[in-house]
MIGU-993653 format. One line per 3 residues: number of its first residue (from 1); their letters; for each residue z, x, y of N, C-alpha, C, O. Coordinates in nm, 2 decimals, m for minus. Layout:
% residues N
NUM) a) Z,X,Y,Z,X,Y,Z,X,Y,Z,X,Y  ... .
//
This chain:
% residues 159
1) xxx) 0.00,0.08,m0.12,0.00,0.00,0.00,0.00,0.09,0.12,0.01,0.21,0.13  m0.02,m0.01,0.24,m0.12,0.05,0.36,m0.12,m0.02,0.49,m0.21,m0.10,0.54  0.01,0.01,0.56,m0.02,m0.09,0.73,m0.11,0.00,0.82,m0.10,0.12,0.80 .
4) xxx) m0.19,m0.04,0.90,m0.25,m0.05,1.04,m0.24,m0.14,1.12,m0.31,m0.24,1.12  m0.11,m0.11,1.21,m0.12,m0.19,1.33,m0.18,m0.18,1.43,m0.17,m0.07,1.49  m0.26,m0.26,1.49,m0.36,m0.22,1.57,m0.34,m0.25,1.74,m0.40,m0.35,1.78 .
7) xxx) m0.25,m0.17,1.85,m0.21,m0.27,1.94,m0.33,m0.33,2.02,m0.32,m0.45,2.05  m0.43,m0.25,2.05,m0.52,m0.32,2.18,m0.60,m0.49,2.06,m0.64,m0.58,2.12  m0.60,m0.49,1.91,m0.59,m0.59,1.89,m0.52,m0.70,1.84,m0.56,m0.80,1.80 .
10) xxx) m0.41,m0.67,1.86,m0.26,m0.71,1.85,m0.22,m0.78,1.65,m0.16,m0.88,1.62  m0.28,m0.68,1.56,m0.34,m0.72,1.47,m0.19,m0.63,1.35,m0.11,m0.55,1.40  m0.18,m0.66,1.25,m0.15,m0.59,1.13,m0.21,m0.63,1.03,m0.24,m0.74,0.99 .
13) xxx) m0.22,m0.45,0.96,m0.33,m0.53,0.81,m0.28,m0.45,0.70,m0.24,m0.33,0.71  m0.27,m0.51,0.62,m0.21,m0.46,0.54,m0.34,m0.44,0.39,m0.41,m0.52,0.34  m0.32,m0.30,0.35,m0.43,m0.23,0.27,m0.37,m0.19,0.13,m0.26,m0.13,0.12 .
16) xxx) m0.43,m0.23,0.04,m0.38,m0.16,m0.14,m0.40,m0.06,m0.14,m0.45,m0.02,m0.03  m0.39,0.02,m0.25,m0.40,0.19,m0.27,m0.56,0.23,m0.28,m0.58,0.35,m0.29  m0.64,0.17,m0.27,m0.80,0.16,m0.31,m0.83,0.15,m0.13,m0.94,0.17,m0.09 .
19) xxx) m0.75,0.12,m0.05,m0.80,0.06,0.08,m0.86,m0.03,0.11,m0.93,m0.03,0.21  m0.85,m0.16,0.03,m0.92,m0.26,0.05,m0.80,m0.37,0.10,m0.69,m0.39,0.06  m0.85,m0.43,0.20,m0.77,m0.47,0.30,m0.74,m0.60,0.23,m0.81,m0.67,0.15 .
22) xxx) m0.61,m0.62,0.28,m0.59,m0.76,0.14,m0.52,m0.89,0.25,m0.49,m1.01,0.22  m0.50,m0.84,0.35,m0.42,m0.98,0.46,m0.44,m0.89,0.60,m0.43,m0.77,0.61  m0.48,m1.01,0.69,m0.48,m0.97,0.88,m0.35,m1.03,0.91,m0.31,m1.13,0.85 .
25) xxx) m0.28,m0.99,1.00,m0.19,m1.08,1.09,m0.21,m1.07,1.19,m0.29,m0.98,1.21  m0.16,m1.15,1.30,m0.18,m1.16,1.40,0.00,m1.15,1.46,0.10,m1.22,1.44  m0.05,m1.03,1.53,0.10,m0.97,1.60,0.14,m1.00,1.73,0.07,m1.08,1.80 .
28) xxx) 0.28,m0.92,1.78,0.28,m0.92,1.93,0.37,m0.80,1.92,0.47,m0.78,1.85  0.30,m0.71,2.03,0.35,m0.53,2.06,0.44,m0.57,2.16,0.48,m0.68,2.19  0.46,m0.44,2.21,0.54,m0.42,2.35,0.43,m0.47,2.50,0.31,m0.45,2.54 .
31) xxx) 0.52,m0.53,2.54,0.42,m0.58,2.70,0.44,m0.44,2.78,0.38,m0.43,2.89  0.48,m0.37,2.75,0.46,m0.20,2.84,0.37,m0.13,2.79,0.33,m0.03,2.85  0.31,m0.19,2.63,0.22,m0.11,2.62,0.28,0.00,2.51,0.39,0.01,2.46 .
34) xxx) 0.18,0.07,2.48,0.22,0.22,2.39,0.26,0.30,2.46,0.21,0.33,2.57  0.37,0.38,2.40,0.45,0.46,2.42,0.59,0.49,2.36,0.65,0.39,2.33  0.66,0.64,2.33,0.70,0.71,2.24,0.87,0.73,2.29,0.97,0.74,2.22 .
37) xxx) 0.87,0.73,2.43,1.02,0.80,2.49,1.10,0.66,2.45,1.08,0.54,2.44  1.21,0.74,2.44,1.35,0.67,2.44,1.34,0.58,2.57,1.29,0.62,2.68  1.40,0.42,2.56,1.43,0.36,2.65,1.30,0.31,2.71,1.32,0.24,2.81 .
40) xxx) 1.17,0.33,2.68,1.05,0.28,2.75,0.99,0.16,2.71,0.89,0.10,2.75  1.07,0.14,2.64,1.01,m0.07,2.59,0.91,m0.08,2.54,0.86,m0.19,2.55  0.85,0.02,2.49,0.68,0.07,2.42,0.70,0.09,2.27,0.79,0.14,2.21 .
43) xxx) 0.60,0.04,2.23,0.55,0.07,2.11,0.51,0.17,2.05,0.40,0.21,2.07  0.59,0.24,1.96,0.53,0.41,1.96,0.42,0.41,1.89,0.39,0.32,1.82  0.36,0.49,1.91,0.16,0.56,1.78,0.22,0.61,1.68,0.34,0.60,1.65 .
46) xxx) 0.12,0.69,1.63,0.14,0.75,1.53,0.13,0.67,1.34,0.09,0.56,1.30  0.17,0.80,1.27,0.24,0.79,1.13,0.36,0.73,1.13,0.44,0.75,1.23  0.39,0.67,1.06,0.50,0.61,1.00,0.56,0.56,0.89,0.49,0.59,0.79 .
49) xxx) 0.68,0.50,0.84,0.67,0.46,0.70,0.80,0.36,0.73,0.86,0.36,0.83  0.81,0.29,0.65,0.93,0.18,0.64,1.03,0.29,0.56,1.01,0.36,0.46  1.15,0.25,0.65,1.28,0.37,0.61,1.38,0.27,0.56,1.49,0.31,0.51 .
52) xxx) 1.34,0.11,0.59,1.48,0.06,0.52,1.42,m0.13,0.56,1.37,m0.18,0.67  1.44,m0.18,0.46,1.42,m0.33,0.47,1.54,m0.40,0.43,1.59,m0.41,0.32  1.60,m0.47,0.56,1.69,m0.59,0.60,1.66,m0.74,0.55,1.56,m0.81,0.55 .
55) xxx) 1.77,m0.77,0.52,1.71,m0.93,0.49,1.68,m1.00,0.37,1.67,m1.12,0.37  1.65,m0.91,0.25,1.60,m0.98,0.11,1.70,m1.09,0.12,1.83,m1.08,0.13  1.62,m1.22,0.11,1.65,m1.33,0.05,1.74,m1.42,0.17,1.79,m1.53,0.12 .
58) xxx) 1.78,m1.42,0.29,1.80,m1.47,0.38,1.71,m1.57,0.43,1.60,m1.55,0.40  1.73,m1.66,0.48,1.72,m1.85,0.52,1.55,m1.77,0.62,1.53,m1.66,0.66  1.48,m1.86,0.62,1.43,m1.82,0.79,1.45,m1.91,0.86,1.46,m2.03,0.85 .
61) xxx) 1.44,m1.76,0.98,1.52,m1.81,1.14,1.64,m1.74,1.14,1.69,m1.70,1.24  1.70,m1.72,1.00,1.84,m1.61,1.02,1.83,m1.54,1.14,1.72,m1.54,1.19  1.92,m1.49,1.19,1.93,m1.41,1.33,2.00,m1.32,1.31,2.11,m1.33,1.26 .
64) xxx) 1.92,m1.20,1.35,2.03,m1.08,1.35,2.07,m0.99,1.43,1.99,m0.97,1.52  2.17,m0.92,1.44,2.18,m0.82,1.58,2.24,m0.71,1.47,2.29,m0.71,1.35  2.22,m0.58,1.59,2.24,m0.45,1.49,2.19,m0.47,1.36,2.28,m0.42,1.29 .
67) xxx) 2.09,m0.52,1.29,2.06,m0.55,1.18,2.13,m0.66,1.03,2.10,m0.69,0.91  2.21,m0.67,1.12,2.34,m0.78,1.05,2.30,m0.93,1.08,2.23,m0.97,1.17  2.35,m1.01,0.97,2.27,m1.17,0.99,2.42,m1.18,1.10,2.52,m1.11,1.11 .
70) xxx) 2.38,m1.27,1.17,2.54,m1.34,1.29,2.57,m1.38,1.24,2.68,m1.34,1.20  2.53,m1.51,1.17,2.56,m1.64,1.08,2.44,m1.76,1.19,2.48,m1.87,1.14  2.39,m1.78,1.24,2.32,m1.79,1.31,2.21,m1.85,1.31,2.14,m1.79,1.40 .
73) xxx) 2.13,m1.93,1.25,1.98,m2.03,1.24,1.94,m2.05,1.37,2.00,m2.12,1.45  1.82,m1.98,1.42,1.78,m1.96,1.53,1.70,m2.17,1.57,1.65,m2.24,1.48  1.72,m2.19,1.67,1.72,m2.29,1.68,1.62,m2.34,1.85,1.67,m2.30,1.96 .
76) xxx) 1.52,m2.40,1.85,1.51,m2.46,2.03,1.71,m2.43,2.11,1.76,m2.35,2.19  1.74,m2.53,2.04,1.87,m2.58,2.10,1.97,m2.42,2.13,2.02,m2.40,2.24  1.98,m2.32,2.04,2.02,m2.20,2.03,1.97,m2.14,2.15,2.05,m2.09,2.24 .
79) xxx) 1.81,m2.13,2.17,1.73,m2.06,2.27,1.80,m2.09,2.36,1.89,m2.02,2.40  1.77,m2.22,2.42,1.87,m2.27,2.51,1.96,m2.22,2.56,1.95,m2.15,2.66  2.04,m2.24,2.50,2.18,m2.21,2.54,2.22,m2.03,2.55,2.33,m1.99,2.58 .
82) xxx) 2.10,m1.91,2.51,2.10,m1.82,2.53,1.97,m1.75,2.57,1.93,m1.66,2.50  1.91,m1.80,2.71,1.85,m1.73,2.73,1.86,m1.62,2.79,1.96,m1.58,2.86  1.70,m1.55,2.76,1.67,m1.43,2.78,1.73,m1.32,2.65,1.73,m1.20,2.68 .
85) xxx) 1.76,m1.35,2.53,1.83,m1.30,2.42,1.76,m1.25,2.35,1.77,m1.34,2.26  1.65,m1.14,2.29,1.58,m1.07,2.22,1.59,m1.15,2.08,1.71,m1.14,2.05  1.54,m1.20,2.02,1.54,m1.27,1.87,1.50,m1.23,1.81,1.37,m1.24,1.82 .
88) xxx) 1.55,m1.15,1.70,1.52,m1.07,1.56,1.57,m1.11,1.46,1.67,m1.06,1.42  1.50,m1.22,1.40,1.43,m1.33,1.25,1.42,m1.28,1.15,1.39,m1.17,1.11  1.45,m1.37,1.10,1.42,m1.35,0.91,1.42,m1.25,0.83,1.49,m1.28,0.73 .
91) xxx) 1.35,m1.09,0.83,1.39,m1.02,0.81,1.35,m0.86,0.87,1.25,m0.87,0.94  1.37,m0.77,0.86,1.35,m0.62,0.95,1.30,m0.57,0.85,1.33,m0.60,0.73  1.18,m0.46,0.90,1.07,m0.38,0.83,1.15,m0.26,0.95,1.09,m0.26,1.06 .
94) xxx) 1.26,m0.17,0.93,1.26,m0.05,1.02,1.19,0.05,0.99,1.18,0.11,0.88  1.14,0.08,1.09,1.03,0.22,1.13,1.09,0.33,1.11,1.21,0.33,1.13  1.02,0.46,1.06,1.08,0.56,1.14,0.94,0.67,1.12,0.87,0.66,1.02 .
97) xxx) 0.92,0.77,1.23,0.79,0.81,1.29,0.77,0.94,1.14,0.85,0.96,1.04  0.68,0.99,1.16,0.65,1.11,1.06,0.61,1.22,1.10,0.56,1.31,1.03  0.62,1.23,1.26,0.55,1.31,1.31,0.64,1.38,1.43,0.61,1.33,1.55 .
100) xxx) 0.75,1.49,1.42,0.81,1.58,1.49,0.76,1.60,1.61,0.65,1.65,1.62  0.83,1.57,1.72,0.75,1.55,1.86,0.70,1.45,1.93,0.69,1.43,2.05  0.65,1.39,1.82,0.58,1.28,1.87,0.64,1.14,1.85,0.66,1.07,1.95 .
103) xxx) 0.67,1.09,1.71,0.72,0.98,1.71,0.84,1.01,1.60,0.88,0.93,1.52  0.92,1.16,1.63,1.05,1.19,1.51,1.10,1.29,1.62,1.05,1.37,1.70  1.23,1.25,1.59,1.33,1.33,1.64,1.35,1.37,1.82,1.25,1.34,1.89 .
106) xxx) 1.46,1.43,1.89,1.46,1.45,2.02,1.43,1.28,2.06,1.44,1.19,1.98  1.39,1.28,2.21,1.34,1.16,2.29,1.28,1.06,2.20,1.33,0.94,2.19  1.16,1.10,2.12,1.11,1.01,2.06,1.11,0.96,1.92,1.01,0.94,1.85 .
109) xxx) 1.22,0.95,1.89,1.23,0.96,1.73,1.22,0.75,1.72,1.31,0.69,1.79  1.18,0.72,1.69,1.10,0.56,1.66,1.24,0.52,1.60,1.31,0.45,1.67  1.31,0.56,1.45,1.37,0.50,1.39,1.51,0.56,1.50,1.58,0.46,1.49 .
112) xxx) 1.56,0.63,1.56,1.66,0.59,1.66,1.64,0.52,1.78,1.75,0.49,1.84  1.52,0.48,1.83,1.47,0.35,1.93,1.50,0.19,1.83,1.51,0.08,1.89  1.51,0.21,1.74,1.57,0.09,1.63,1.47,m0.02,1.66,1.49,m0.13,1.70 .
115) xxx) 1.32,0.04,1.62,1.19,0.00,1.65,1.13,m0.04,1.49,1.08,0.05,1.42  1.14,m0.22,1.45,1.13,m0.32,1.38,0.98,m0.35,1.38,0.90,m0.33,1.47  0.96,m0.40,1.24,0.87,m0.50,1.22,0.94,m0.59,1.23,1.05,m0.55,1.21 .
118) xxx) 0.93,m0.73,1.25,1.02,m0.88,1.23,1.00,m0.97,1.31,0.95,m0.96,1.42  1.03,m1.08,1.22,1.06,m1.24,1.25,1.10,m1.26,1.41,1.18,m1.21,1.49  0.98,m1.38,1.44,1.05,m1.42,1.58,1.03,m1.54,1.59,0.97,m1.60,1.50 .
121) xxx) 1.06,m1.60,1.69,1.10,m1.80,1.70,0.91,m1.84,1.72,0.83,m1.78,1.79  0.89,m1.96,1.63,0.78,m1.98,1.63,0.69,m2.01,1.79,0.57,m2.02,1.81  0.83,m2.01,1.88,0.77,m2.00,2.03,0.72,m1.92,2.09,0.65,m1.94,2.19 .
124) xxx) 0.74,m1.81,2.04,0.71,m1.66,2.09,0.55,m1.65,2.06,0.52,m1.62,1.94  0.47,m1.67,2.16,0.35,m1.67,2.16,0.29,m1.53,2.04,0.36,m1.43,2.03  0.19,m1.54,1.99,0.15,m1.38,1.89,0.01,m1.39,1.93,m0.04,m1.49,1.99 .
127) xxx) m0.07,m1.26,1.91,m0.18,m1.18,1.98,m0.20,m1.15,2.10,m0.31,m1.16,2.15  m0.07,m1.13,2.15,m0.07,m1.10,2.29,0.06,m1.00,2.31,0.17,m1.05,2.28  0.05,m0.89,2.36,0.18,m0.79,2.42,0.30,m0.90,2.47,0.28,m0.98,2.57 .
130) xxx) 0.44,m0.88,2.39,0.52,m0.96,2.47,0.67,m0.90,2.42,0.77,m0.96,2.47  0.69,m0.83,2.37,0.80,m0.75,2.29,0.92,m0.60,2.37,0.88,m0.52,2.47  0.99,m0.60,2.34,1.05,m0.47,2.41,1.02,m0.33,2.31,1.11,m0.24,2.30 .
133) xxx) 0.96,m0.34,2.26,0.87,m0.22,2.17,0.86,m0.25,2.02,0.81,m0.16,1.95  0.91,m0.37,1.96,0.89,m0.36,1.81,0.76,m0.45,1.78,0.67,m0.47,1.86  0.79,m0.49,1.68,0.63,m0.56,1.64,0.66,m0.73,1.61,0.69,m0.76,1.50 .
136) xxx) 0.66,m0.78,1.66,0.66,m0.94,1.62,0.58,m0.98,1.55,0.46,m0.95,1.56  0.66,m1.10,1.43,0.53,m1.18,1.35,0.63,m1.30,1.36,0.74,m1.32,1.41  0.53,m1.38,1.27,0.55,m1.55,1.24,0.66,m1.52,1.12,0.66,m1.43,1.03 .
139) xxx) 0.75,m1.60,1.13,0.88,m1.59,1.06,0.79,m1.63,0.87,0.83,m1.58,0.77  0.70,m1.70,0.87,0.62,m1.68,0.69,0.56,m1.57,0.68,0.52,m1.53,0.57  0.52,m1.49,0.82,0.42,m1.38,0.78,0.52,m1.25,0.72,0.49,m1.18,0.63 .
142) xxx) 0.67,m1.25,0.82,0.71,m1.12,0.76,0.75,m1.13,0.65,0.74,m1.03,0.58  0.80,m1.25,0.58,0.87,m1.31,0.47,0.75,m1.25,0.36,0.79,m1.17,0.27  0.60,m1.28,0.38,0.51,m1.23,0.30,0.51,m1.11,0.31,0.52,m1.04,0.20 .
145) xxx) 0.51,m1.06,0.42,0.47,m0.91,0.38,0.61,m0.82,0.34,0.61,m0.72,0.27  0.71,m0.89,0.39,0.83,m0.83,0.32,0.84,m0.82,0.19,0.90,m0.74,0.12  0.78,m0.91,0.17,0.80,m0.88,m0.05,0.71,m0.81,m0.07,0.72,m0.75,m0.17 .
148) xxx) 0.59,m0.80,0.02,0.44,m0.73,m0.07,0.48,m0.59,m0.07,0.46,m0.52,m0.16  0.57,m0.55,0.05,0.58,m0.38,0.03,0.71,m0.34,0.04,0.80,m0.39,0.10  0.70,m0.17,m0.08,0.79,m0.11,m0.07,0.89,m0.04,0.09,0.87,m0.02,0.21 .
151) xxx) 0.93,m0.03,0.05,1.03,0.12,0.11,0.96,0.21,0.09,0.91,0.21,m0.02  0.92,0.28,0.16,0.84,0.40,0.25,0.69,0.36,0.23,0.61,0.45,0.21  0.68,0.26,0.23,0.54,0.23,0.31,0.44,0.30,0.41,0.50,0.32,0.52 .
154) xxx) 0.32,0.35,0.42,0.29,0.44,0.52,0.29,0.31,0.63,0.28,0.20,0.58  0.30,0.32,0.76,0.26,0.30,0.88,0.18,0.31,0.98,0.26,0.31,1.07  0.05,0.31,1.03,0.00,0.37,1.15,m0.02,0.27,1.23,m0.08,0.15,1.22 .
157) xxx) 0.04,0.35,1.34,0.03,0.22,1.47,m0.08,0.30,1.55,m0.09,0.42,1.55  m0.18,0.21,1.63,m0.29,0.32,1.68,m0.32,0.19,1.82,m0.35,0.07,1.81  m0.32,0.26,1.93,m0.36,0.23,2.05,m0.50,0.23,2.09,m0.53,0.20,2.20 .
//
């Protein structure tokens, strides 16, 4: 198995060992755009791999913070009552970069930016930049691709 995230098409595809492309999604990146530094609300490039998956078998809409469920079923009514609150769904695909300098370790290390694939409220508009640097999907899409792939998955995000 085989991600390409694509941001200028706000796309993930997911590829078998032969490279034959087997599902599109339709995503949503960082609204700042690509980029690597600590603190820049960007989407980093590069190599990558899934370093740890959250969530096997959790409700969707679960909500989580620091990667822990709250107890929490994300809800209209919930939004409400907390807006402006980052919503991280169903379950977490964490990143972490493969590439020293660029998207590992110092400033830019991806998996200390705590930079997600995951679940977001079916309001959250997708194929359009709208994120503070991780990757948004449809709370059935990550659920699917969460089972399709392992732990250390490759990754490439490309601008």
């Amino acid at each position: 198995m085989h991600i390409t995230i694509r941001i200028p098409d706000q796309t993930l595809e997911l590829f078998d060992e032969d490279g034959t492309l087997l599902k599109q999604y339709v995503i949503s990146t960082a609204a700042k755009g690509a980029g690597e530094q600590n603190g820049s609300n960007c989407t980093p490039r590069g190599r990558h791999l899934i370093r740890a998956k959250v969530g096997a078998g959790e409700t969707a809409n679960t909500v989580f913070v620091r990667r822990r469920p709250t107890g929490e079923i994300w809800t209209p009514e919930l939004a409400a009552a907390n807006p402006g609150r980052d919503w991280i769904l169903t379950r977490i695909l964490w990143l972490s970069g493969c590439e020293p300098g660029i998207n590992r370790l110092g400033c830019v290390d991806t998996m200390r930016r705590y930079i997600y694939i995951h679940g977001s409220p079916d309001t959250v508009p997708m194929g359009q930049p709208g994120s503070i640097g991780c990757v948004r999907m449809r709370n059935s899409d990550i659920i699917e691709l969460f089972d399709r792939v392992p732990v250390y998955t490759p990754v490439d995000i490309v601008a």
